[in-house]
C-alpha positions as a Markdown table, in Angstrom:
| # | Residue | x | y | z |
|---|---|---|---|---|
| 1 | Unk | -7.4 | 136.2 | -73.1 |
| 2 | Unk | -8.6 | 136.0 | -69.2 |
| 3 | Unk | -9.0 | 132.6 | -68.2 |
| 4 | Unk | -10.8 | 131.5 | -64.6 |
| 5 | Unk | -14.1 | 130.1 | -63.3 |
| 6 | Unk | -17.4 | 130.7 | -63.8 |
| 7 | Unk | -20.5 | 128.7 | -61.2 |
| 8 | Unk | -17.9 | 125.8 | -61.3 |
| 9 | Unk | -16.9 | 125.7 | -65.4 |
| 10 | Unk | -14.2 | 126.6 | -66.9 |
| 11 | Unk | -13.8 | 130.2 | -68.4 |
| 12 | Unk | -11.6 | 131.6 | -71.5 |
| 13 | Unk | -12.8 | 135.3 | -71.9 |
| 14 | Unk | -11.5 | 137.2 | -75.3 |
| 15 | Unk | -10.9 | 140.7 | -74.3 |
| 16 | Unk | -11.0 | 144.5 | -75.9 |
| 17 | Unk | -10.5 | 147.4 | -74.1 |
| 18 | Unk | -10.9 | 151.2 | -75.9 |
| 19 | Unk | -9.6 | 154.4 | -73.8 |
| 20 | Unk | -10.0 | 157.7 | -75.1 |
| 21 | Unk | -8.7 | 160.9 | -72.4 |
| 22 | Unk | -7.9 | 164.4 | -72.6 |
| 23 | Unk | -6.4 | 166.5 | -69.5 |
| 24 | Unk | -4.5 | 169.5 | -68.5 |
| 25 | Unk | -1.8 | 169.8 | -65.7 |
| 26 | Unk | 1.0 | 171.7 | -63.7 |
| 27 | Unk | 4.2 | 169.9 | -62.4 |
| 28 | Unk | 6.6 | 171.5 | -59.8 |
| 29 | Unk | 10.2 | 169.6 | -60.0 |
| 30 | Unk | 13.9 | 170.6 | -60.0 |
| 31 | Unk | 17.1 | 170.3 | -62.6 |
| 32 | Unk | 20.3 | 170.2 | -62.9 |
| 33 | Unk | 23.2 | 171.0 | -65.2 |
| 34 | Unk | 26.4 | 167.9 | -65.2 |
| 35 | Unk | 29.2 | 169.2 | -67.1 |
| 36 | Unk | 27.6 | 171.8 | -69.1 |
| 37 | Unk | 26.3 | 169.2 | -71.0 |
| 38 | Unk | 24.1 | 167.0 | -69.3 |
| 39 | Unk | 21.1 | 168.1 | -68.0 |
| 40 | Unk | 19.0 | 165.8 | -65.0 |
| 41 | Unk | 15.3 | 166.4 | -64.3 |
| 42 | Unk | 13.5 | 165.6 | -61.5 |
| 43 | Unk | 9.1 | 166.3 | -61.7 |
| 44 | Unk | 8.1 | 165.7 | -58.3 |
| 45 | Unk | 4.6 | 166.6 | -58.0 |
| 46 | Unk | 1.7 | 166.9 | -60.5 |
| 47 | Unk | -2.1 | 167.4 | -60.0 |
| 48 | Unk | -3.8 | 166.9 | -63.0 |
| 49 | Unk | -7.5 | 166.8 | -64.3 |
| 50 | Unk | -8.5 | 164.2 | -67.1 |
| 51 | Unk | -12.5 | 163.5 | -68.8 |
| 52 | Unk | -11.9 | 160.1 | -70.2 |
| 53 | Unk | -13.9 | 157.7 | -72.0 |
| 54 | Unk | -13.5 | 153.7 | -71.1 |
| 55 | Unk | -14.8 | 150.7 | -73.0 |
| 56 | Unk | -14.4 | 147.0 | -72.9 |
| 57 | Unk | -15.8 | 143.8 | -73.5 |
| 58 | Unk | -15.0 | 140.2 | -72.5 |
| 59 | Unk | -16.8 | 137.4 | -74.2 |
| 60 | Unk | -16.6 | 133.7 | -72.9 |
| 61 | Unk | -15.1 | 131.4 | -76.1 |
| 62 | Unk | -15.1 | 128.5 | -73.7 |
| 63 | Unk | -18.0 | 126.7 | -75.3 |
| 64 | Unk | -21.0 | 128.2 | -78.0 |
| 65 | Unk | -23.9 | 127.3 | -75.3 |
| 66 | Unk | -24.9 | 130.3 | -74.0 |
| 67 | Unk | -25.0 | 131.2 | -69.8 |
| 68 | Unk | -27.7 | 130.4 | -67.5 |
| 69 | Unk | -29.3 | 133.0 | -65.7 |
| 70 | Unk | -27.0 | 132.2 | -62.8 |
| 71 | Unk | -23.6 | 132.5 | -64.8 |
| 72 | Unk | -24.9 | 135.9 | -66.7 |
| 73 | Unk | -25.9 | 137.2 | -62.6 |
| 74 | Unk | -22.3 | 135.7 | -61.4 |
| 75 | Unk | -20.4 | 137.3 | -63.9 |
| 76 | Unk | -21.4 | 140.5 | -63.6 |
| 77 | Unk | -21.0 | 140.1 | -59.9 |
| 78 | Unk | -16.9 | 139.3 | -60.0 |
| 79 | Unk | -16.8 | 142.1 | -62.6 |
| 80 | Unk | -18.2 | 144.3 | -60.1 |
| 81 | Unk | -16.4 | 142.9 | -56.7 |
| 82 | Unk | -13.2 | 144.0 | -58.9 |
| 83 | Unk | -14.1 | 147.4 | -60.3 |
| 84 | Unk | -15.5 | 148.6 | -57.1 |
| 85 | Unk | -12.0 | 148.9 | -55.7 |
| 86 | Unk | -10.7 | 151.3 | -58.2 |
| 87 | Unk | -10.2 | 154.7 | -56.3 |
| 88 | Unk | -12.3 | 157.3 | -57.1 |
| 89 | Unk | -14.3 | 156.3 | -60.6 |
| 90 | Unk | -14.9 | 152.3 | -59.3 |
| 91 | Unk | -18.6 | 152.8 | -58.5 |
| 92 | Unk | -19.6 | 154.6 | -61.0 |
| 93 | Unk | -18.4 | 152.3 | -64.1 |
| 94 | Unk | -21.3 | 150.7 | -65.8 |
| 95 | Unk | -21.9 | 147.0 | -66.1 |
| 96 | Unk | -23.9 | 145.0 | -68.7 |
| 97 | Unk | -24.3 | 141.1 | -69.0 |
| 98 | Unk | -25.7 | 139.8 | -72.2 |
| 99 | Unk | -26.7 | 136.3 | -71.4 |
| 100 | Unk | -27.2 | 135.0 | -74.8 |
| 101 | Unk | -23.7 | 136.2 | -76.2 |
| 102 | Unk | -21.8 | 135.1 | -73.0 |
| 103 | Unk | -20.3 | 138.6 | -73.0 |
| 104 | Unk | -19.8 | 141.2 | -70.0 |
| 105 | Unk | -19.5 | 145.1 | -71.2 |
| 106 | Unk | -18.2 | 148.0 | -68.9 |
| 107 | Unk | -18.2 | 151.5 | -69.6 |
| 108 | Unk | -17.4 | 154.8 | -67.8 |
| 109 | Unk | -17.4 | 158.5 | -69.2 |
| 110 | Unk | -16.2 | 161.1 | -66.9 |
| 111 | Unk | -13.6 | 163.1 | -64.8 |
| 112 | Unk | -10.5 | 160.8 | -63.9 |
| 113 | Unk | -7.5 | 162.6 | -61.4 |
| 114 | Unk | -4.0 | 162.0 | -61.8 |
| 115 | Unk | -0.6 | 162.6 | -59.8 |
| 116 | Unk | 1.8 | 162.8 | -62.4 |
| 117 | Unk | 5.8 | 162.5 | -61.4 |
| 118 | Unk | 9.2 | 161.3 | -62.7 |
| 119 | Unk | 12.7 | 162.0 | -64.1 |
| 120 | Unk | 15.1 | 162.8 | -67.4 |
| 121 | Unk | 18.3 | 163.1 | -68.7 |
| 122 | Unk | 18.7 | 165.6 | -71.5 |
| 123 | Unk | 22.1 | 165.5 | -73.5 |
| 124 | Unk | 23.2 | 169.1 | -75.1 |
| 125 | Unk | 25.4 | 168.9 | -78.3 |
């Protein structure tokens, strides 16, 4: 549940987001061997390409009278103030207002990057 404003009223949004991604990539990083039992690993740097499918909804449950043309156009607005700031995919991610159901749908297909990095211990018995 989101909660926030919408032209002045009060807002309680149900939400459901769906993701589905595949991807490939390469990391470069180092290891080490503690006590010839421990081993640490560092992954430093990792390009990698993803094609990725996003859904979601949000539906206002605050009250069962639908939005005015000015809520539905406002709505779709914030949605789109915020998702324009996500690098890369932000402008391309569709948004649809249905006025009658109170509910604001986004939607992206397409390529997402990634930088993938971070670290492990492995224990030998």
């Amino acid at each position: 549940m989101l909660k926030g404003d919408l032209n002045g009223e009060s807002a309680t949004f149900e939400t459901h987001t769906d993701y589905k991604g595949m991807g490939v990539g390469a990391q470069l990083g180092v290891q080490w061997l503690i006590v010839d039992r421990v081993c640490m690993d560092f992954f430093i740097l990792g390009p990698e390409a993803n094609s990725a499918k996003f859904y979601s909804t949000a539906t206002d449950v605050a009250s069962s009278i639908p939005w005015t043309e000015v809520d539905a156009n406002e709505a779709a607005q914030d949605i789109k103030d915020v998702i324009k700031k996500i690098p890369i995919v932000g402008n391309k991610i569709d948004v649809n207002v249905d006025q009658n159901t109170k509910t604001v749908t986004t939607s992206y297909r397409g390529f997402v990057p990634g930088l993938r990095f971070g670290a492990s211990i492995g224990f030998r018995l």
